[in-house]
N, C-alpha and C positions, 0 to 999 in steps of 0.2 A: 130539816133541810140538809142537802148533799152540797158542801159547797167550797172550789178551788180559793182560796184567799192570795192573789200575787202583789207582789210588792218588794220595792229595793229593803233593803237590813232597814227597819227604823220607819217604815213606812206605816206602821200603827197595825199589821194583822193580828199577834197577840191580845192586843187589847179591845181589836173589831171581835175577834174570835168570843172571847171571854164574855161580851157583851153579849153575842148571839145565842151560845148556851144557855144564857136566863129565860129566852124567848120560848124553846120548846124542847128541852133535855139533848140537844144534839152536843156530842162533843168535842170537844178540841184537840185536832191529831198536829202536834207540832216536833217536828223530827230535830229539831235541835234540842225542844226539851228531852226527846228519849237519846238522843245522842251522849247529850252530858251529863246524863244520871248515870250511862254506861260509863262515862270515862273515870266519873267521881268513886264509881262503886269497882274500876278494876278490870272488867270487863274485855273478855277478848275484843269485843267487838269495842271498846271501849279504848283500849290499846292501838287498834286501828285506827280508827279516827282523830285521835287525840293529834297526830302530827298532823293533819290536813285542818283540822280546826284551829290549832295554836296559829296558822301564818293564814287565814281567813283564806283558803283553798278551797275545795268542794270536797266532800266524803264521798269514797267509788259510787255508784249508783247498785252494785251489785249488791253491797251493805243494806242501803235504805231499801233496795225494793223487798229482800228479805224484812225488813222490818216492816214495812208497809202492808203486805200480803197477812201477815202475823196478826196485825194490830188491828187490820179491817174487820176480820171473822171473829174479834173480841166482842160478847155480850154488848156491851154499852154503844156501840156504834150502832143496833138495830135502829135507834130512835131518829140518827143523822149523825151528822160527822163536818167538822170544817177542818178542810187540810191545811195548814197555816207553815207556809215556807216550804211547799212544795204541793207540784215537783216543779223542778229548779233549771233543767234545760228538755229541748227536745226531745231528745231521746227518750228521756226518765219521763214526759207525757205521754211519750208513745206505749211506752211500757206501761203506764197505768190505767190507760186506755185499756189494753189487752187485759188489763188485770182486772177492773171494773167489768168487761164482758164476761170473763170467766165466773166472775163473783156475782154475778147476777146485776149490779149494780147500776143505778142511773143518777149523774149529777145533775143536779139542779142549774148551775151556773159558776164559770168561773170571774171572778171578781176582781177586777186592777184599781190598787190605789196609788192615784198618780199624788204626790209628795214631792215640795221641792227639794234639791239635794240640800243644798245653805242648812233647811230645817231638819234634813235627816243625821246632819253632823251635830249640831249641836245637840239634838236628844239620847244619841248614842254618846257623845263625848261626858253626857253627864248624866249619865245612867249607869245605876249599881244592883246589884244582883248576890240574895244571900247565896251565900254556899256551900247551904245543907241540901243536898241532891235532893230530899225529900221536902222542902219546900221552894227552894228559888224564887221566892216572893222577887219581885223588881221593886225599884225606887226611880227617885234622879234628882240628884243634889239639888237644881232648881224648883223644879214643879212640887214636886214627891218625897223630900228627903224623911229616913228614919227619925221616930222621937227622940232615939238616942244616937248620936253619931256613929255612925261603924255595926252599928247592931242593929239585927232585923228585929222589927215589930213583931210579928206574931213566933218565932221559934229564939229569938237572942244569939242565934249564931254570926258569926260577923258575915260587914256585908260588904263587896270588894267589885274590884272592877275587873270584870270579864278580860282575856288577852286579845280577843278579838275585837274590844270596844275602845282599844287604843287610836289616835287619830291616825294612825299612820296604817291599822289594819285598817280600820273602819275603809278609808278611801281607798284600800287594794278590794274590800269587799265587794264596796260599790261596783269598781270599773271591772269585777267578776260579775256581776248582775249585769250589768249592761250591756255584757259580750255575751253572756251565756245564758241569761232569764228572762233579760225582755224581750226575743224573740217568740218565747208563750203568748204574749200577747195576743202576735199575728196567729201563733197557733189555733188559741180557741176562738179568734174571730172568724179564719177560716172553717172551725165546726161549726159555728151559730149559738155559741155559749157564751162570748165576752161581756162583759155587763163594766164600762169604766165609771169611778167613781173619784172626782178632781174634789177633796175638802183634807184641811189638817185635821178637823176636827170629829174623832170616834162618832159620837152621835149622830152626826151630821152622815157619816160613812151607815152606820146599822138604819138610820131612816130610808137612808134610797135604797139599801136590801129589801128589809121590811115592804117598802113600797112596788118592788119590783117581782117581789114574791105573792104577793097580796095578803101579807100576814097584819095583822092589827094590830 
C-alpha cells in the first residue's frame, strides 16, 4: 500500500503506521524520525533543522523534499511505503505530487485522523522517547511507561522528554497544524484521495484502512 497518513502531532500516525507494515512489508517513511537521527548524529542537515525543531516551527521544505526524493528510490519502499507526518502544507503536496509523477509512482489514499485536541495534549505531555538516534523506542508515563524509570526497554539508554513535547511547544505545534496542515485536507479531497477516519483508537483507525483497501 502507498499511503499519505495526516494528522495534528499526537494524532496516532506512527503507531497507525507501524501497525500497517505488519500487513504487507510497506514501510514507514517518517520525516521527523529521519530528521532527529540527523540532528543526534551531527549532521549538516542536522544542524539546520535543529533550530526550527527545538521551538516546534516547520523544517524549510527545500530539506525534506531532498530527503524525500532520496528515501523514495530506497530498495525497501518497492513493497509500499506510509508517509507519516508529511507533507505537512500545500506546497510540500504539490511538490510531492510532481515528485510522485516523476517517480512513476501512484498513492493509494491519503488518510485524516481526526483526534481531539484535549486528547492530543495529554498523550504528547506524557510521552517519552529514548535517545539513542538508533532506536527512539517511544513510551508514556501513563499508558506505556519503561520497566525501569528513565531507561529504555530494549537498548538501556535513557529515556527523556523530547523539547517539542513540552506543553507550551506542543500547543505552538498544534495552532502550526492548523494554519499550515489542515488545509491538506481540502487538498486531497479536491484530488479524490481523502479517506477521514474519526477514532482514538489504532485498531479501530488500521480496520477502516484495511477495509477501505480491501485487504483481509
Amino acid at each position: 500500500m502507498k499511503l499519505i497518513l495526516l494528522g495534528a502531532p499526537g494524532a496516532g500516525k506512527g503507531t497507525v503506521a507501524k501497525l500497517l507494515t505488519k500487513l504487507d512489508g510497506s514501510v514507514q517513511i517518517s520525516t521527523g524520525d529521519i530528521l532527529r537521527g540527523a540532528v543526534q548524529a551531527g549532521t549538516e542537515l542536522g544542524k539546520q533543522a535543529k533550530a526550527h525543531m527545538d521551538s516546534g516551527g516547520l523544517v524549510p521544505d527545500a530539506l525534506i523534499m531532498g530527503i524525500m526524493e532520496k528515501r523514495l528510490q530506497e530498495p525497501d519502499c518497492a513493497k509500499g511505503f506510509l508517509l507519516d507526518g508529511f507533507p505537512r502544507t500545500i506546497p510540500q503536496a504539490e511538490a510531492l505530487k510532481a515528485l510522485l509523477v516523476k517517480l512513476g509512482i501512484k498513492l493509494d489514499a491519503a488518510v485524516s485522523l481526526e483526534v481531539p485536541r484535549e486528547v492530543i495534549l495529554d498523550r504528547l505531555t506524557t510521552r517519552r522517547t529514548c535517545e539513542n538516534p538508533k532506536c527512539q523506542a517511544i513510551y508514556n508515563v501513563k499508558s506505556m511507561p519503561p520497566k525501569v524509570a528513565g531507561k529504555c526497554d530494549k537498548c538501556g539508554s535513557n529515556v527523556v522528554q523530547r523539547a517539542d513535547e513540552t506543553e507550551e511547544a506542543i500547543s505552538k505545534r498544534l495552532d502550526t497544524y492548523n494554519e499550515k496542515t489542515a488545509p491538506l485536507i481540502g487538498f486531497y479531497q479536491k484530488e479524490g484521495m481523502l479517506m477521514n477516519v474519526n477514532a482514538t483508537s489504532s485498531d479501530a483507525v488500521v480496520s477502516a484502512i484495511k477495509q477501505k483497501l480491501g485487504i483481509n
